[in-house]
C-alpha positions in Angstrom: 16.6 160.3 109.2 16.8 163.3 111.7 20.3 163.5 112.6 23.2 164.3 110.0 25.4 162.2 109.1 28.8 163.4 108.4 31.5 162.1 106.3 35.0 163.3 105.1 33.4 164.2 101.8 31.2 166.4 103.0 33.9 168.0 104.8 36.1 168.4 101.1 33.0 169.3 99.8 32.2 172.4 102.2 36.0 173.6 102.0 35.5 173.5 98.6 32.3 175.2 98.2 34.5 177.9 100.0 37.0 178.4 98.3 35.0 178.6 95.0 33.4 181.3 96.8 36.3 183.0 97.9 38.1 183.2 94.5 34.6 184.2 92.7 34.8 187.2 95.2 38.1 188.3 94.6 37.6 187.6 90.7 34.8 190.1 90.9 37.0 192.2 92.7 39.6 192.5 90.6 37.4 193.0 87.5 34.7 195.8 88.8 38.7 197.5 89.5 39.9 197.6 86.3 
């Protein structure tokens, strides 16, 4: 199957991934400050 298929989910799943991300960065932020 070459082409990608795309469904909502994968668009939650992305935004998600993200914002995981996002709050593990400013966890470690917060932590390497203190």
């Amino acid at each position: 199957m070459s082409e990608k298929l795309v469904f909502p989910e994968d668009f939650l799943w992305e935004s998600a991934q993200s914002a995981y991300q996002v709050e593990g960065n400013n966890y470690s932020k917060i932590h390497q400050t203190e």
